[in-house]
C-alpha positions as CSV (number, residue, x, y, z in Angstrom):
1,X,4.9,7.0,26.8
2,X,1.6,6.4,25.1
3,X,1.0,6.4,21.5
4,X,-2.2,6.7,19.0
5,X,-2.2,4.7,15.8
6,X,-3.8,5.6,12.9
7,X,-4.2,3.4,10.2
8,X,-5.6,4.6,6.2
9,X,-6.1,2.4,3.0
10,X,-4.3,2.9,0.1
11,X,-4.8,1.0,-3.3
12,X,-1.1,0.6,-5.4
13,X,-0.8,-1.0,-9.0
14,X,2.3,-2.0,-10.8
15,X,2.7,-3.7,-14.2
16,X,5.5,-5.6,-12.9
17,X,4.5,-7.7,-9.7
18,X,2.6,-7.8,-6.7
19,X,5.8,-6.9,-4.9
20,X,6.4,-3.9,-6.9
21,X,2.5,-3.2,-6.5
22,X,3.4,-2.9,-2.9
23,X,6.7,-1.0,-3.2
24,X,4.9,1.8,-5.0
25,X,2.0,2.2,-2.5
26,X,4.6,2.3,0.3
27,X,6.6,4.6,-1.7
28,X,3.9,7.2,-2.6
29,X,2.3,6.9,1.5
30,X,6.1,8.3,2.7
31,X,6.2,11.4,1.0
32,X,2.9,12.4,2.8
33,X,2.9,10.2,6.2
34,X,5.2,10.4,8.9
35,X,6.0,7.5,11.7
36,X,4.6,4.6,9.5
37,X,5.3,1.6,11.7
38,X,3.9,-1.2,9.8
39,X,1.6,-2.6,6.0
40,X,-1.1,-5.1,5.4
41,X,-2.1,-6.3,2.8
42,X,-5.5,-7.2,2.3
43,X,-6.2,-8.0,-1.0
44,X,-4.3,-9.0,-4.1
45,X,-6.1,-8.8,-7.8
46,X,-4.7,-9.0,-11.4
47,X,-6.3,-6.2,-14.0
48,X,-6.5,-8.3,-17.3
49,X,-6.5,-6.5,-20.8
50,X,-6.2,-8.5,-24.2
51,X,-6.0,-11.7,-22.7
52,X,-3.2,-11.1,-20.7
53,X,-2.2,-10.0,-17.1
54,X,-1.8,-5.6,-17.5
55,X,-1.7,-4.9,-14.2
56,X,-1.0,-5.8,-10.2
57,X,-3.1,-4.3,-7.9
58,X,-2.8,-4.3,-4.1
59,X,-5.2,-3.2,-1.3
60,X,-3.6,-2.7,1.5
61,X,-3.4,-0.7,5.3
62,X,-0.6,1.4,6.2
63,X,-0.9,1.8,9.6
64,X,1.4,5.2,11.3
65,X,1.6,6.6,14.9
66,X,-0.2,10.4,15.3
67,X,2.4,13.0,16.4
68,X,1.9,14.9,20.4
């Protein structure tokens, strides 16, 4: 059986963690994207406000197989 890939970007931010920054993109990309198979992440940043770290951010691919 052959299968077609897509993949889209997505930016996610969390006040919590990069981890967390990552559960909320992947979280948010479910309820509109069937067959995900897979996430990269390409790129990590911190927002910074008042001297201190506000917010994780997270760039990252999710990557889902196109339906026949």
């Amino acid at each position: 059986m052959s299968r077609v890939a897509r993949i889209t970007e997505i930016i996610a931010g969390s006040p919590v963690g990069f981890d967390d920054a990552i559960k909320v993109g992947f979280d948010r990309a479910r309820k509109t994207l069937r067959g995900i198979t897979g996430i990269r992440v390409l790129e990590q940043r911190v927002k910074v406000a008042d001297d201190k770290m506000a917010e994780y951010r997270v760039r990252m691919e999710i990557i889902f197989v196109l339906e026949n």
